[in-house]
N, CA, C and O atoms as CSV, one atom per row, in Angstrom:
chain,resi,resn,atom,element,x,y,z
A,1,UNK,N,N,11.625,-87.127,-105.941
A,1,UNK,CA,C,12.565,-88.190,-105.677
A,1,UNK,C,C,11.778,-89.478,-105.447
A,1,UNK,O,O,11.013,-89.661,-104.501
A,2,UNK,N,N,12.091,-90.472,-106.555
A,2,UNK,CA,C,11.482,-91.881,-106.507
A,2,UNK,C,C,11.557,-92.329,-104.686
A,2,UNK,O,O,12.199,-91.489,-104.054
A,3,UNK,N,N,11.034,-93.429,-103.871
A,3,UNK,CA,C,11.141,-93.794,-103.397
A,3,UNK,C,C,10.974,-95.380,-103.142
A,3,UNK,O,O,9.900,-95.801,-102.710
A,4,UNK,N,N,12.326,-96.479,-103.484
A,4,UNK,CA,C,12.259,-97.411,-103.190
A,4,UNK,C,C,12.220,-98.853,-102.402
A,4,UNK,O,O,13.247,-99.133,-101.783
A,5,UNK,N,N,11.219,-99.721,-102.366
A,5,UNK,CA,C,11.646,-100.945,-101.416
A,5,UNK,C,C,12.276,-101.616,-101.589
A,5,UNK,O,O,12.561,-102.083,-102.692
A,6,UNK,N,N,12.700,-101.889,-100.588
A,6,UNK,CA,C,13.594,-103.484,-100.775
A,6,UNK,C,C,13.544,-104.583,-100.052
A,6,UNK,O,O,13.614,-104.321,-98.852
A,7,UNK,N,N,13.472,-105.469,-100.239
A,7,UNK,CA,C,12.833,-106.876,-99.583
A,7,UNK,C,C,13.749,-107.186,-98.529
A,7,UNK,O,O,13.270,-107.551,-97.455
A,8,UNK,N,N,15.259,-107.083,-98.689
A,8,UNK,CA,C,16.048,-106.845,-97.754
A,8,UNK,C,C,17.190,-105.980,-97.708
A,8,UNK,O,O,17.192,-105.037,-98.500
A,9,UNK,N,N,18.174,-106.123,-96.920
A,9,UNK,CA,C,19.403,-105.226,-96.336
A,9,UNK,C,C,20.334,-105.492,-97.626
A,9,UNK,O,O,20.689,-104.557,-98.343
A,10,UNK,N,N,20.736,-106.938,-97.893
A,10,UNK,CA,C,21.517,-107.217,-99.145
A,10,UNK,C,C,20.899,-106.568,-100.448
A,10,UNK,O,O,21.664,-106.396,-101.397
A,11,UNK,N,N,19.868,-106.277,-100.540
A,11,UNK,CA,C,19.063,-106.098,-101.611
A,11,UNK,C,C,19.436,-104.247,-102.299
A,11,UNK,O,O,19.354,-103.620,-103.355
A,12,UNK,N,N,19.910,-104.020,-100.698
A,12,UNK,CA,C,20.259,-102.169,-100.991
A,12,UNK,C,C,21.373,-102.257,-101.559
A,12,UNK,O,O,22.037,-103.275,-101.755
A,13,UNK,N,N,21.781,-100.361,-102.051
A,13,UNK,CA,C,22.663,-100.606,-103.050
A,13,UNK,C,C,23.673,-100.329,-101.288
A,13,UNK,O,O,23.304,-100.415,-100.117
A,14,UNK,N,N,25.115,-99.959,-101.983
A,14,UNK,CA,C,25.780,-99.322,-101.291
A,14,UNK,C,C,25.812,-98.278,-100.755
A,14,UNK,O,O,25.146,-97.386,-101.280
A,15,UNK,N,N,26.589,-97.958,-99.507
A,15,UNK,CA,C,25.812,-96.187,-99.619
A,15,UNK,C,C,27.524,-95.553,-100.194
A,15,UNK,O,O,28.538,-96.221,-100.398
A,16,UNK,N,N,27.339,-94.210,-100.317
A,16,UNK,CA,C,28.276,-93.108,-101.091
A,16,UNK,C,C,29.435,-93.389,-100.366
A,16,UNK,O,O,29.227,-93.445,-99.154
A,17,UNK,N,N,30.674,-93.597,-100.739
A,17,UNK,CA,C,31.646,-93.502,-99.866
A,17,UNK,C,C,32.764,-92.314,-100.486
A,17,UNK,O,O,33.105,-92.577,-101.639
A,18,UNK,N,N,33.236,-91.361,-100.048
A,18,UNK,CA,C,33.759,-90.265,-100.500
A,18,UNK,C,C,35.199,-90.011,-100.027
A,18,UNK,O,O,35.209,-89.454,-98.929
A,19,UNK,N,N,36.344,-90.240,-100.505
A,19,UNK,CA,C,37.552,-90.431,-100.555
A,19,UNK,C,C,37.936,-89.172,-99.873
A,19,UNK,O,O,37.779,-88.022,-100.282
A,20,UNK,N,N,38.547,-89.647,-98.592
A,20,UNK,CA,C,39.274,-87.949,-98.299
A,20,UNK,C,C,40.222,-87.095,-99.032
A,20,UNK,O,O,41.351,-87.373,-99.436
A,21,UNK,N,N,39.371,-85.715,-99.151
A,21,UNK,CA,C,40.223,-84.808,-99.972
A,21,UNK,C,C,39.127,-84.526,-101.223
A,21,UNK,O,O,39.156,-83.622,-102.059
A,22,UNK,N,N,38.231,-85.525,-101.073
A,22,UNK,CA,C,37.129,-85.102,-102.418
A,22,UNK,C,C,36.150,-84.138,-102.103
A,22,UNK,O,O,35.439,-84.060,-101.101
A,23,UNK,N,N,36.214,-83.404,-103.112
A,23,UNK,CA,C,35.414,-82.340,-102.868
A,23,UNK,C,C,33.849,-82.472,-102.562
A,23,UNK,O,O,33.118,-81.681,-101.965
A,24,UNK,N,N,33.605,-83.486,-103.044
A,24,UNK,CA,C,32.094,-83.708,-102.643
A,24,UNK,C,C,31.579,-83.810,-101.582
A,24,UNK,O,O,30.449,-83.503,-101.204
A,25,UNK,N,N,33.117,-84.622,-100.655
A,25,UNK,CA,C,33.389,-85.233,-99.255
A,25,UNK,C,C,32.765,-83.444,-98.743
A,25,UNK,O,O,31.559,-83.292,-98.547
A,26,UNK,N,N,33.529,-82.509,-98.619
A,26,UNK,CA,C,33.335,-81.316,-98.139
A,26,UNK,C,C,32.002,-80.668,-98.581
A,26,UNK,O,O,31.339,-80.186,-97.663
A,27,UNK,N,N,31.485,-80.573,-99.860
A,27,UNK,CA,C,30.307,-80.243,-99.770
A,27,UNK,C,C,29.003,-81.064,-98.989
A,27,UNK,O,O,28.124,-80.475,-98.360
A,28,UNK,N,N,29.055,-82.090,-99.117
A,28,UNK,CA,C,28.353,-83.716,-98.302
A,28,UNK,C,C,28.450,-82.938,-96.303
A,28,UNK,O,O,27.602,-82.795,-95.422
A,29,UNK,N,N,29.566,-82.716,-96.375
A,29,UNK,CA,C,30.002,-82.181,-94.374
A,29,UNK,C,C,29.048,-80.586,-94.067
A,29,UNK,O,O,28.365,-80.133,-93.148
A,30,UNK,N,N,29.513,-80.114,-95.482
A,30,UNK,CA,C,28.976,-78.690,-95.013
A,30,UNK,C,C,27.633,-78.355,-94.989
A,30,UNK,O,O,27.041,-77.558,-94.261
A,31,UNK,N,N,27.043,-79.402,-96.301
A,31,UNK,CA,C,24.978,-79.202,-96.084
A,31,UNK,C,C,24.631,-79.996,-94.541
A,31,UNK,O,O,23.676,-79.619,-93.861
A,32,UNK,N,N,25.496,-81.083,-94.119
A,32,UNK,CA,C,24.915,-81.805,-92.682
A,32,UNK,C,C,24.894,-80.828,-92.038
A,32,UNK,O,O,23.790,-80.379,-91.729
A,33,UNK,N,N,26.229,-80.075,-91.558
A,33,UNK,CA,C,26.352,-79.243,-90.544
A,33,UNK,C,C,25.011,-78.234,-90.767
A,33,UNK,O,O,24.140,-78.258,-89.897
A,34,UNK,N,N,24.829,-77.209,-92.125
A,34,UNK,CA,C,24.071,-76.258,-92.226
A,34,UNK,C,C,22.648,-77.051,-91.525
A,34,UNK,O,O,22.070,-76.543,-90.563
A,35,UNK,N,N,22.285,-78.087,-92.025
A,35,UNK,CA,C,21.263,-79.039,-91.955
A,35,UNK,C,C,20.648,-78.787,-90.660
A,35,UNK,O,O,19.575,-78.241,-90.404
A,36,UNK,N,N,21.792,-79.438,-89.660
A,36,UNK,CA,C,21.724,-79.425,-88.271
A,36,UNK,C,C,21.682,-78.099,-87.474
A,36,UNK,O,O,21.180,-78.042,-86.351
A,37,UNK,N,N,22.294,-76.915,-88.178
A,37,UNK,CA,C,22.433,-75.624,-87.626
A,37,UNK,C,C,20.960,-75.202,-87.645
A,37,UNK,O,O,20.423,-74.698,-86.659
A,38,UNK,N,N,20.400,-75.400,-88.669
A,38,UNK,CA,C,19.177,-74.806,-88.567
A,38,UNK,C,C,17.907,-75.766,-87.920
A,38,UNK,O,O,16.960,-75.251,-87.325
A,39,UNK,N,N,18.021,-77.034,-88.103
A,39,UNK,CA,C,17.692,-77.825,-86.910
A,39,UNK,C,C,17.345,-77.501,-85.544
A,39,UNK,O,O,16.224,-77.330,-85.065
A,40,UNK,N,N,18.657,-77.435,-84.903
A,40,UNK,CA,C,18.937,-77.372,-83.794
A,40,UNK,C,C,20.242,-76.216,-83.601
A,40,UNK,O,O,21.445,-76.477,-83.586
A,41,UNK,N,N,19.530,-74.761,-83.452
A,41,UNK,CA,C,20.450,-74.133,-83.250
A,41,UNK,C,C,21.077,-73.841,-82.115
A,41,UNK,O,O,20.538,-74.199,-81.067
A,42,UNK,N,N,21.942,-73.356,-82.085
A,42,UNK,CA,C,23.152,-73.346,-80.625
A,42,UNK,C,C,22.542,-71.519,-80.088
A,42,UNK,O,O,22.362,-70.574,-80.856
A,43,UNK,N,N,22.401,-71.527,-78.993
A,43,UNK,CA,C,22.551,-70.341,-78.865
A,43,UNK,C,C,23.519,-69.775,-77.907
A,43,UNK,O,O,23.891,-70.822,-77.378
A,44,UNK,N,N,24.262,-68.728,-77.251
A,44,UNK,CA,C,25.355,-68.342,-76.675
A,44,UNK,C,C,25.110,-67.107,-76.193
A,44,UNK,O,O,24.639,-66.288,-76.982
A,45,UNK,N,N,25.421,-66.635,-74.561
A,45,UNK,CA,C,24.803,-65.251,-74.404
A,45,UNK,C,C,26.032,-64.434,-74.895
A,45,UNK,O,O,27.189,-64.849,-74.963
A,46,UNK,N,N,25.638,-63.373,-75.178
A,46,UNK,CA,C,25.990,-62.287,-75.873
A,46,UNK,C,C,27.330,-62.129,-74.415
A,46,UNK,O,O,27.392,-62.420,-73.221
A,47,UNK,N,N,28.341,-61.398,-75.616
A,47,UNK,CA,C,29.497,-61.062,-74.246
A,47,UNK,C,C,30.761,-61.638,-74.260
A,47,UNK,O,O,30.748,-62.842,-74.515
A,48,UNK,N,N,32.265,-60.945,-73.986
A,48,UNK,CA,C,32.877,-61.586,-73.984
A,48,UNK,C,C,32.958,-62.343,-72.198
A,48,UNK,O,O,32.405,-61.769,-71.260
A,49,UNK,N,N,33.467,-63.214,-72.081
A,49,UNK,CA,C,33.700,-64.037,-70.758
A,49,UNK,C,C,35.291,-64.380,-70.491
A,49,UNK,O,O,35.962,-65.022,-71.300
A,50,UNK,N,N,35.864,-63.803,-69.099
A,50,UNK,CA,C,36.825,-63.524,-68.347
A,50,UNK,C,C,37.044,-64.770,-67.600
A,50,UNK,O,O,36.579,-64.686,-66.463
A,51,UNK,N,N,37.493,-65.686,-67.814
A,51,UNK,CA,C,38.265,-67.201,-66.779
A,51,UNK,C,C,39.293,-67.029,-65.777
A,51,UNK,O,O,40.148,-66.345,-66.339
A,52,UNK,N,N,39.588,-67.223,-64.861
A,52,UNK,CA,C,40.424,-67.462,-63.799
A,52,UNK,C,C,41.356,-68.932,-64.249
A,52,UNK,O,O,42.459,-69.087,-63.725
A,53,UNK,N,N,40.724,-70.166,-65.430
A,53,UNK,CA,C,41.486,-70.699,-65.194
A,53,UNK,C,C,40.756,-71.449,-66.229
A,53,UNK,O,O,39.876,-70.754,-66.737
A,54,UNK,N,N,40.855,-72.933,-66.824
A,54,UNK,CA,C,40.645,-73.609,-67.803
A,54,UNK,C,C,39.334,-74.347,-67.480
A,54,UNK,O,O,38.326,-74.578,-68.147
A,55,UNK,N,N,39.767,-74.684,-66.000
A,55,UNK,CA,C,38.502,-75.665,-65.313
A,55,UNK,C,C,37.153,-74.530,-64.999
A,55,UNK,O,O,36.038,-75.050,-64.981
A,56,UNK,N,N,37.236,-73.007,-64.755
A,56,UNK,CA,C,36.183,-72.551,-64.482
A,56,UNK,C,C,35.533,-72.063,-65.902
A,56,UNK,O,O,34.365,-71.680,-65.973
A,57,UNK,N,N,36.437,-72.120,-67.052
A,57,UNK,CA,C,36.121,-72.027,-68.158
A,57,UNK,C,C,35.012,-73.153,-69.189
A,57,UNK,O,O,34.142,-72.888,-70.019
A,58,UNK,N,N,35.599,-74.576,-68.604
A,58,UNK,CA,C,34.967,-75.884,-68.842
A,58,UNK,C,C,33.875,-75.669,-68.144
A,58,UNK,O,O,32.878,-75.829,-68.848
A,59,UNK,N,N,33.612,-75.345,-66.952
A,59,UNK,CA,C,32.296,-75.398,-66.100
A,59,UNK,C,C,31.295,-74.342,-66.668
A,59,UNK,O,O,30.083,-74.468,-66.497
A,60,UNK,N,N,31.908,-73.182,-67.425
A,60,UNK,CA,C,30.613,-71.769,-67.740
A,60,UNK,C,C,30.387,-73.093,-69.101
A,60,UNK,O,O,29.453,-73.878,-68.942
A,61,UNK,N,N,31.151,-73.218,-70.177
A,61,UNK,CA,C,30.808,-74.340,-70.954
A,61,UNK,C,C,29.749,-75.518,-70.940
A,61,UNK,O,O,28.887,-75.887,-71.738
A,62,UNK,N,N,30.259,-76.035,-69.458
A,62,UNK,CA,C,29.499,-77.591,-69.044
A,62,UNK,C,C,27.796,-77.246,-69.127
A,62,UNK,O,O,26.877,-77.965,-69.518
A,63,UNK,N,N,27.787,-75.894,-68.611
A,63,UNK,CA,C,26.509,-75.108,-68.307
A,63,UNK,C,C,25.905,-74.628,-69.171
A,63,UNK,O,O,24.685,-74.782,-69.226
A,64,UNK,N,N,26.617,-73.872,-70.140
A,64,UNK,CA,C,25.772,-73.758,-71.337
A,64,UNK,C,C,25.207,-74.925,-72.450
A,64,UNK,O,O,24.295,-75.103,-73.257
A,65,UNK,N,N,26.203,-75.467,-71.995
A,65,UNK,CA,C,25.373,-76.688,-72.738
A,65,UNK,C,C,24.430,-77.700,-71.961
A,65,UNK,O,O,23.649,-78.359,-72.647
A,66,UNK,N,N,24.436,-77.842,-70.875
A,66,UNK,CA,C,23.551,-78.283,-70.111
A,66,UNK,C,C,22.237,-77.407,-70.037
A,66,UNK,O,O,21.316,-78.184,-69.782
A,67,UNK,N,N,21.790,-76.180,-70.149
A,67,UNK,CA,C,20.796,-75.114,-70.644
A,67,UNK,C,C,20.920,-75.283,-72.281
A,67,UNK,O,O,20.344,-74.315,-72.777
A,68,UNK,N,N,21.452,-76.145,-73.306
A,68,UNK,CA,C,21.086,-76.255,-74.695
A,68,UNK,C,C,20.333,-77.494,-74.607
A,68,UNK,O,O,19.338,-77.648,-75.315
A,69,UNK,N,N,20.781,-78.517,-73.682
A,69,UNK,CA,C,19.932,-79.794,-73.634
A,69,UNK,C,C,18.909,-79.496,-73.002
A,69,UNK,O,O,17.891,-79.880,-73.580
A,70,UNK,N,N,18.689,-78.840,-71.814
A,70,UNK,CA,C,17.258,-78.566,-71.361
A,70,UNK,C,C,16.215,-77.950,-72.401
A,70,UNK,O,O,15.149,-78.565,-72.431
A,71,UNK,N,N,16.315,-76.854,-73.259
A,71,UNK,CA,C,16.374,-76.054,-73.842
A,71,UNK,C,C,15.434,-77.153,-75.245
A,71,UNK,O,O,14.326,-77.126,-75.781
A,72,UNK,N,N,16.377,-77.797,-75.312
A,72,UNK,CA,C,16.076,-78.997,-77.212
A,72,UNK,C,C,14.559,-79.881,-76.005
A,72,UNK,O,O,13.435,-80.036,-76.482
A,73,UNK,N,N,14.922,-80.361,-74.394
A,73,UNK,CA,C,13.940,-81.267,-74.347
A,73,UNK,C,C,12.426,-80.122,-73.931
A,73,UNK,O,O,11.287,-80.582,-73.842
A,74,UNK,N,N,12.620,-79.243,-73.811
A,74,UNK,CA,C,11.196,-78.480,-73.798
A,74,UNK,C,C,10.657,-78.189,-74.765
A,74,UNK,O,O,9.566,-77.648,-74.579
A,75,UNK,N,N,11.021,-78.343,-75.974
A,75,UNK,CA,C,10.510,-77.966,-77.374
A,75,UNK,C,C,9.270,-79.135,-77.461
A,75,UNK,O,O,9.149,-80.150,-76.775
A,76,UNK,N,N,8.329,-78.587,-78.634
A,76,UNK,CA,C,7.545,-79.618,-78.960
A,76,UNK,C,C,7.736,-80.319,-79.525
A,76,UNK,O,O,8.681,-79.963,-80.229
A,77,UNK,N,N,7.437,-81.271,-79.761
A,77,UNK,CA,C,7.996,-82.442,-80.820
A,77,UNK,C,C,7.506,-81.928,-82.211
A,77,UNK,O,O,6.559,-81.164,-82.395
A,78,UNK,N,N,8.427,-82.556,-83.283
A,78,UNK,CA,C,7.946,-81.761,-84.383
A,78,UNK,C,C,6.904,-82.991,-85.447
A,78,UNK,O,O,6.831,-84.194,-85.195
A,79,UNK,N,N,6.527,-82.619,-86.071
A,79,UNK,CA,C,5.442,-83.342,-86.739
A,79,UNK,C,C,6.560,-84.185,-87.970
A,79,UNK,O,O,6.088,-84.953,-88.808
């Protein structure tokens, strides 16, 4: 893949704009997501989980993802 300069911002082309409902639109969503999945994967402990209520449900949530952000900042940086 060529790689070009440009002297300025006006100088670029446009970027892709993809009409909702176009199929490209959906293939374009689904390589980001895969992209990012393997990126930065999610992980989840094994198990189903029993709530008392919506808010103690949001909080096992708040937590697992608060252990995914700890989790991404201990990694090494990547080259």
């Amino acid at each position: 893949m060529p790689v070009y300069k440009f002297r300025s911002v006006e100088d670029m082309p446009d970027p892709a704009w993809r009409a909702p409902g176009d199929p490209a639109l959906y293939r374009a969503l689904r390589n980001l997501s895969e992209t990012t999945r393997r990126l930065h994967p999610r992980r989840f402990p094994a198990g189903v989980y029993k709530h008392r209520s919506i808010e103690e449900m949001n909080a096992q949530r708040d937590q697992w993802d608060a252990e995914h952000v700890a989790r991404s900042r201990n990694r090494p940086p990547t080259k």
